[in-house]
C-alpha positions as CSV (number, residue, x, y, z in Angstrom):
1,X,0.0,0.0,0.0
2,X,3.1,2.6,0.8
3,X,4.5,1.7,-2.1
4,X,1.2,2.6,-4.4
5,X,1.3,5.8,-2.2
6,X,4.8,6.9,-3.0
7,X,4.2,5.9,-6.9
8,X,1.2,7.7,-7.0
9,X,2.8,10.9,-5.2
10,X,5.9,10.5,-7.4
11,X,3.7,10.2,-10.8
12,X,1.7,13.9,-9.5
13,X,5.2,15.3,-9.0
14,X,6.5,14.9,-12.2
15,X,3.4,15.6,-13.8
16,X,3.2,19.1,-11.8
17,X,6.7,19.8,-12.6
18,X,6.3,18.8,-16.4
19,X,3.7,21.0,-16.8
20,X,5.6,23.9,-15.0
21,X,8.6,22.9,-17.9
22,X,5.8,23.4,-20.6
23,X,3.9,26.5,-19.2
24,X,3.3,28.7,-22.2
25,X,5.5,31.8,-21.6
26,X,3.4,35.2,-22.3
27,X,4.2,38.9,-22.1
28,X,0.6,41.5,-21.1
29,X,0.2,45.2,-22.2
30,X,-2.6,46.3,-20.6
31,X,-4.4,49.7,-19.9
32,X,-5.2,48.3,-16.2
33,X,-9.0,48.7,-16.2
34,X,-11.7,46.7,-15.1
35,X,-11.9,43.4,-16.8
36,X,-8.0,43.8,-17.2
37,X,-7.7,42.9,-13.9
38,X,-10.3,40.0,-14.0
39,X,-7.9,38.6,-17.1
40,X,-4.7,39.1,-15.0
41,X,-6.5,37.5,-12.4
42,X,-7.2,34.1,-15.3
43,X,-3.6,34.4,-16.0
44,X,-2.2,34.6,-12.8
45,X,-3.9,31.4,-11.5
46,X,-3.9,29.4,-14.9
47,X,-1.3,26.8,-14.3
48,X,-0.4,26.9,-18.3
49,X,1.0,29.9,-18.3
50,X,4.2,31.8,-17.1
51,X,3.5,35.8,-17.4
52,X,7.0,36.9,-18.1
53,X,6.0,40.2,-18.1
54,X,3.6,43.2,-17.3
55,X,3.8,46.3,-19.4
56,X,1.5,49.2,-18.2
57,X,-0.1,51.5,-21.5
58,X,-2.4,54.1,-21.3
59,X,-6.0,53.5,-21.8
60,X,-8.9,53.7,-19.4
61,X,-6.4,54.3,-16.4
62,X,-3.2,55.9,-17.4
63,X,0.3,54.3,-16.3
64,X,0.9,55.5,-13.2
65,X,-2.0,54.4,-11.5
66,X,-2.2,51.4,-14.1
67,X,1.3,50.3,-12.9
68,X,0.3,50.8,-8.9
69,X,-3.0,48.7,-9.5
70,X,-0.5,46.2,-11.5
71,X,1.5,45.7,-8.7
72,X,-1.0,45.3,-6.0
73,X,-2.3,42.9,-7.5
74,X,0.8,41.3,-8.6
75,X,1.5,41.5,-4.4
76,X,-1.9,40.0,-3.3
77,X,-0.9,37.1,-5.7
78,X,2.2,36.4,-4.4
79,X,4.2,36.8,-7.7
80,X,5.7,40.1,-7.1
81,X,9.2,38.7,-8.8
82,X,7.2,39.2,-12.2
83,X,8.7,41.8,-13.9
84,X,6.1,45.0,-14.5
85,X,7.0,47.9,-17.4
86,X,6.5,51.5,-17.2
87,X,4.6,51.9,-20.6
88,X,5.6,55.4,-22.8
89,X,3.7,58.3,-20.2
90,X,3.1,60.5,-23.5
91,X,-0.2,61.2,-24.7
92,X,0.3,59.9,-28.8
93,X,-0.3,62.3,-31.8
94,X,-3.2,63.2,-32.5
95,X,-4.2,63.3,-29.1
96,X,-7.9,61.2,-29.0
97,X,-8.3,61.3,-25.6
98,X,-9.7,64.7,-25.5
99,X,-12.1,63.4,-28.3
100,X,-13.8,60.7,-26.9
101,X,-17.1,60.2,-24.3
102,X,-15.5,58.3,-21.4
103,X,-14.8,58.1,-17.7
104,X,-12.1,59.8,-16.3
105,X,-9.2,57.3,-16.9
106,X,-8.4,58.3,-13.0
107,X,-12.4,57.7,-11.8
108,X,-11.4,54.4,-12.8
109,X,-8.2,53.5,-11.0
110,X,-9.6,55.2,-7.9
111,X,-12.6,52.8,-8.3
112,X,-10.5,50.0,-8.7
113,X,-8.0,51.4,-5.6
114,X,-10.8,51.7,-3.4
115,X,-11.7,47.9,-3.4
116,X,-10.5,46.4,0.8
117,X,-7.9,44.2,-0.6
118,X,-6.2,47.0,-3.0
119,X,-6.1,49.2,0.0
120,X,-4.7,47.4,2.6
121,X,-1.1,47.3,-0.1
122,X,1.3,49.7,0.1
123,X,1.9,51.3,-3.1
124,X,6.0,50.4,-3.5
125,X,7.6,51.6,-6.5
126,X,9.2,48.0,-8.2
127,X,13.4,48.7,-7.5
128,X,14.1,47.7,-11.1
129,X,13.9,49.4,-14.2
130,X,12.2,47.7,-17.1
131,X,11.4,48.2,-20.2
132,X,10.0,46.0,-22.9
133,X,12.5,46.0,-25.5
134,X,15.1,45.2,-22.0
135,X,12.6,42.1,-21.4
136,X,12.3,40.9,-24.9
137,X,16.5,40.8,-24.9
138,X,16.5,39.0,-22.3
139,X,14.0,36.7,-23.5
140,X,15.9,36.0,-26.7
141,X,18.2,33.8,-24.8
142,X,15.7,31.2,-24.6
143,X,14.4,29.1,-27.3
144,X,10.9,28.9,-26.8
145,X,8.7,32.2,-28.2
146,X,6.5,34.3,-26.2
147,X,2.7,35.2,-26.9
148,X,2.1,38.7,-26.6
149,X,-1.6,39.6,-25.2
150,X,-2.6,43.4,-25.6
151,X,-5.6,44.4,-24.1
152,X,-5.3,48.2,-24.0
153,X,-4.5,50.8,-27.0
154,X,-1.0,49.2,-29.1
155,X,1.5,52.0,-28.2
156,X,4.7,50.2,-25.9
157,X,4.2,47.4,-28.5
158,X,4.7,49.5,-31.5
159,X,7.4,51.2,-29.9
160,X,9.1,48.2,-29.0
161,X,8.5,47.1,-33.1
162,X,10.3,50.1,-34.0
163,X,13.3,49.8,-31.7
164,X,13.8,46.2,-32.1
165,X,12.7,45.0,-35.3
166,X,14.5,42.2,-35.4
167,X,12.6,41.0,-31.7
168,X,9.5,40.3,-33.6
169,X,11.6,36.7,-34.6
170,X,10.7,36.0,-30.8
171,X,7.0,36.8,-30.8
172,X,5.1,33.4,-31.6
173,X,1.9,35.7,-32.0
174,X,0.0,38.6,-31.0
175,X,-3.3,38.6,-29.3
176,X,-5.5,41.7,-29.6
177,X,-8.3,42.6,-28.0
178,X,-9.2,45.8,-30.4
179,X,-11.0,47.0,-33.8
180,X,-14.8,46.3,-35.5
181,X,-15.7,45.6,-38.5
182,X,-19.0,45.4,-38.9
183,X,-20.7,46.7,-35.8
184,X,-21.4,49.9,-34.0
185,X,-18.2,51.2,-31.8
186,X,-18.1,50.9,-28.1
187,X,-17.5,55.1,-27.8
188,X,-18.9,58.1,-29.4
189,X,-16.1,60.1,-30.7
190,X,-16.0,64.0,-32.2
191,X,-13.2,64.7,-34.1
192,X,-12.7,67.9,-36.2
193,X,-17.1,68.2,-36.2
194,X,-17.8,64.7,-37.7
195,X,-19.6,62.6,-34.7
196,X,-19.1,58.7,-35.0
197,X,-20.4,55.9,-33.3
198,X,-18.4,53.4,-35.3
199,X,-14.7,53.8,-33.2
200,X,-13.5,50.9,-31.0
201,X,-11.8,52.7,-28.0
202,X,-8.0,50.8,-28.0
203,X,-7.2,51.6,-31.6
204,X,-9.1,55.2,-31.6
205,X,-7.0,56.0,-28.5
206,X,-3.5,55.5,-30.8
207,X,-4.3,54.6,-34.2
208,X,-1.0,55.0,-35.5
209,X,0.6,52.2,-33.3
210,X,-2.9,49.8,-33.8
211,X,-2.1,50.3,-37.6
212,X,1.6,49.6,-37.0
213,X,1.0,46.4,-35.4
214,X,-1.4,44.9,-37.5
215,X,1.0,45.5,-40.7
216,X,4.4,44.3,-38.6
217,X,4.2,40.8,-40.0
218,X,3.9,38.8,-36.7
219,X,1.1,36.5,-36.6
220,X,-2.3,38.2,-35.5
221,X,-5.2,37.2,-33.8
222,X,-7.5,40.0,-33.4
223,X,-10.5,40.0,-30.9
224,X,-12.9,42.3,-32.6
225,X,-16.3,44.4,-30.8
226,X,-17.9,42.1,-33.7
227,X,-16.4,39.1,-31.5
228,X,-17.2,40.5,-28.3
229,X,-20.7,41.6,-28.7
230,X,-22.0,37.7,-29.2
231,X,-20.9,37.5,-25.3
232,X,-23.1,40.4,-23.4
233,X,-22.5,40.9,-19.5
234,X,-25.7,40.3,-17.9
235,X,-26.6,39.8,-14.9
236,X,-27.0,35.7,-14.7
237,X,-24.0,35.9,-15.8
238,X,-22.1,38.1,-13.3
239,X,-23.8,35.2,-10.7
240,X,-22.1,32.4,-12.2
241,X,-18.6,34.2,-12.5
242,X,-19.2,35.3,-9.0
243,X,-16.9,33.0,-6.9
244,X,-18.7,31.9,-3.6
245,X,-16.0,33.2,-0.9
246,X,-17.3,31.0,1.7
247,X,-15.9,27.8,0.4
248,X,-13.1,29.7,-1.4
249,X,-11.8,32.9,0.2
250,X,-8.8,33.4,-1.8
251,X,-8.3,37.7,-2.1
252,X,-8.0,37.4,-6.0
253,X,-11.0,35.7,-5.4
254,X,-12.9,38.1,-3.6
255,X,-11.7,40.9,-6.3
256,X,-13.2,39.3,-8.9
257,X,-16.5,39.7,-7.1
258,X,-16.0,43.3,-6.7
259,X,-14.8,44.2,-10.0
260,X,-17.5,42.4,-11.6
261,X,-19.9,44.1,-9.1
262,X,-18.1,47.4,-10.6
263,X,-18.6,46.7,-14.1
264,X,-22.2,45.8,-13.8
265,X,-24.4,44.3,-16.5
266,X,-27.0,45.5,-19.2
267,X,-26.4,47.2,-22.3
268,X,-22.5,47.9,-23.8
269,X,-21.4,45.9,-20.7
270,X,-19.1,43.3,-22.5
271,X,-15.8,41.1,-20.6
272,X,-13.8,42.2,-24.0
273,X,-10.0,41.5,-22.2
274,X,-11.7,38.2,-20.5
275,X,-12.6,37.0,-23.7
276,X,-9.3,37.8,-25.6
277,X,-7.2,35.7,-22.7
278,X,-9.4,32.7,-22.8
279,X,-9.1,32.2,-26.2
280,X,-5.5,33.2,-26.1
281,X,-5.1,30.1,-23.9
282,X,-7.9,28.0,-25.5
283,X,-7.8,29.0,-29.1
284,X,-10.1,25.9,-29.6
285,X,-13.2,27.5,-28.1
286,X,-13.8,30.0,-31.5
287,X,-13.0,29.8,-35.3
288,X,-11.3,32.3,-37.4
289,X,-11.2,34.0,-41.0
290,X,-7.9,35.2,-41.9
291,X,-7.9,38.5,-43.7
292,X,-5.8,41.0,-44.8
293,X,-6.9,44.5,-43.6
294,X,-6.4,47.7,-43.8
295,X,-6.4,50.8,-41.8
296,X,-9.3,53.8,-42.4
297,X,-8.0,57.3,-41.6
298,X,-11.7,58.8,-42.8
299,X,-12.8,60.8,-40.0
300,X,-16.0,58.9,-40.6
301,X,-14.6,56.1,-39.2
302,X,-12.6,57.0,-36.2
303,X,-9.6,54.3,-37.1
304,X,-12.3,51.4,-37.6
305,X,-10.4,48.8,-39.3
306,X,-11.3,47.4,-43.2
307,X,-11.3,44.1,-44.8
308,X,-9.6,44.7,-47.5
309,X,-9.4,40.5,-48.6
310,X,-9.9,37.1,-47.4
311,X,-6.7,35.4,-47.9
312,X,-5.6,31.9,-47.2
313,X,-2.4,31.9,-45.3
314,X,-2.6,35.0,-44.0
315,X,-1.1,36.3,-40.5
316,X,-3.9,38.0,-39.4
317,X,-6.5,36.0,-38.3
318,X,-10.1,37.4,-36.9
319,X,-12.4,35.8,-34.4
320,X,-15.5,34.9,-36.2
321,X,-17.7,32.1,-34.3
322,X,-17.3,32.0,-30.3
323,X,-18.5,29.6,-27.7
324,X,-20.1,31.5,-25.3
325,X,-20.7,29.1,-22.8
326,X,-17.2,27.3,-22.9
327,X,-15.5,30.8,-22.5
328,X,-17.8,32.0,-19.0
329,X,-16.9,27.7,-18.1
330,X,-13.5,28.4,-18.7
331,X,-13.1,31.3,-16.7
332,X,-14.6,30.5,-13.9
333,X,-12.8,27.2,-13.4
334,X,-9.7,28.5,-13.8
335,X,-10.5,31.6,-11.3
336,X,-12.2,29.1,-8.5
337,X,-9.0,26.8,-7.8
C-alpha cells in the first residue's frame, strides 16, 4: 500500500513539474482597467502559463495608476518577482483622448484602488527598471517564443517594433483585444465636427501604433467588438462568474466579485479583455477568417479597421464564431481553484 502511495505521489510530482517545464510563456500590455484585472486574475492562476512580463499602457487608467494597481495585485498574488513595465507616459499624436465620451481614466483606477484588498497594499515603486524591448532581450536567450496579449491601446508594443525590429523573430503571435468591422463602436467620438459611433476605444485611443502592429508581419489574432458583442454581461451571468467566498476565500478571489460588481451588466457591458485571454489560452473554443486589412483614416470612421481581402495563409487572423458558454466555463474554473 506505501509503495502505491509513494508511486502515485511521485507520478503527481513529475506531472506538476512537467507542466511547470511546458507552461506557455506570455508577455501583457494592458491599460489596467476593469476586466483587465479579471484577465490578470485568469492568467495569474492558470497553471499553463508563465507571465514573463507586465507592461503598463495608457488607456482607461493611465500608467501610473495602471502600474500601482498592477502591482498590488501582482503583491496580493504572491508573484511580485514578475517583472512590471512603465509603458511610454506621453499622450500619442493626434491626441484622441480629448475626443472621446469616457470616464475619467483616473475615476477608474480610484474605483478599482478603493476595493478592501487594493487598499490594505502599500503602493512600492518596483526597484528595477524595465522596459519592454530590456525584457524581450533578455527573452531572446531562450528558445521557446513568447505570446504577446494586448488588451489596451497598441503604443509600448509598436514602440518596441520600431526599436527592435528584429525582436519580432521571438513573438510566436500577438493577441488583440481591439477593432470592429461590422458593428457599432463601443465610444462616441467627435473629431474635427464629424460625430461617430463606429470607433473601437484601444485603436481610436492611438491609431497609428494599432495600424503599426497589425501591418508588422507577426502573426495576429484579433478579438474584434464584432467578436465580443455575441458574449453580453448580464446579470446571470455576473452570478455564475461570482466566486462563492465561503468555500473559497482566496483575495483574487474576492476581487473578482468586486470588479464584476463594478462593471455591472445590461447594455454595452461586455468582458472584451476576458474574452481575448481565454481564447489566447484556449484557441479551440472559436474559429477564425484570416484577412488582410487595412487601416481607415476617414474621420467617418474613427480608425475602424477594413477588410480589405480574405486570404488563405494570411497572419492576421479574426475571431468569427465564439462559444459563449465554454468561455464563461473556462473562466470561472480557472479563477475558482
Amino acid at each position: 500500500m506505501i509503495k502505491k502511495i509513494l508511486i502515485f505521489t511521485s507520478f503527481i510530482i513529475i506531472a506538476v513539474f512537467v507542466s511547470y517545464i511546458q507552461a506557455t510563456p506570455m508577455v501583457i500590455d494592458t491599460d489596467s482597467g476593469y476586466d483587465d484585472i479579471l484577465a490578470l486574475i485568469y492568467l495569474i492562476k492558470n497553471p499553463n502559463i508563465k507571465i514573463k512580463a507586465i507592461s503598463i499602457t495608457n488607456g482607461v487608467t493611465l500608467v501610473d495608476e495602471g502600474y500601482v494597481i498592477v502591482s498590488k495585485l501582482l503583491t496580493i498574488a504572491k508573484k511580485i518577482n514578475t517583472p512590471i513595465i512603465k509603458g511610454n507616459r506621453l499622450i500619442p499624436e493626434p491626441d484622441n483622448y480629448k475626443l472621446y465620451r469616457f470616464d475619467n481614466p483616473k475615476k477608474v483606477s480610484d474605483s478599482i484602488l478603493n476595493i478592501n484588498e487594493f487598499r490594505a497594499i502599500p503602493a512600492e515603486e518596483n526597484n528595477q527598471a524595465y522596459s519592454l524591448p530590456t525584457i524581450f532581450e533578455n527573452l531572446l536567450k531562450n528558445d521557446k517564443k513568447i505570446i504577446l496579449v494586448a488588451l489596451g491601446p497598441l503604443t509600448n508594443i509598436a514602440e518596441l517594433i520600431s526599436k527592435k525590429p528584429y525582436i519580432k523573430e521571438k513573438i510566436k503571435e500577438i493577441w488583440i483585444m481591439g477593432g470592429a468591422f461590422n458593428t457599432k463602436g463601443n465610444m462616441e467620438c467627435f473629431r474635427e465636427g464629424v460625430r461617430s459611433t463606429t470607433a473601437e476605444l484601444n485603436f481610436f485611443l492611438d491609431p497609428k501604433s494599432a495600424d503599426k502592429v497589425i501591418s508588422s508581419g507577426i502573426p495576429i489574432f484579433l478579438v474584434t467588438l464584432d467578436a465580443t458583442k455575441k458574449i453580453p454581461l448580464s446579470k446571470e451571468k455576473i452570478e455564475i462568474l461570482t466566486i462563492d467566498t465561503k468555500k473559497n476565500s482566496s483575495p483574487l478571489n474576492v476581487i473578482n466579485n468586486k470588479i464584476l460588481k463594478l462593471m455591472g451588466s445590461g447594455e454595452g457591458k461586455y468582458l472584451w479583455d476576458v474574452i481575448t485571454v481565454v481564447l489566447a489560452t484556449n484557441p479551440r473554443l472559436a474559429t477564425y477568417r484570416a484577412i488582410s486589412a487595412g487601416f481607415s483614416d476617414d474621420l467617418n470612421n474613427c480608425g475602424v479597421i477594413k477588410i480589405q481581402k480574405q486570404m488563405k495563409g494570411s497572419v492576421l487572423k479574426t475571431v468569427e464564431k465564439i462559444n459563449a458558454d465554454s468561455i464563461y466555463k473556462t473562466y470561472f474554473n480557472k479563477i475558482n481553484r
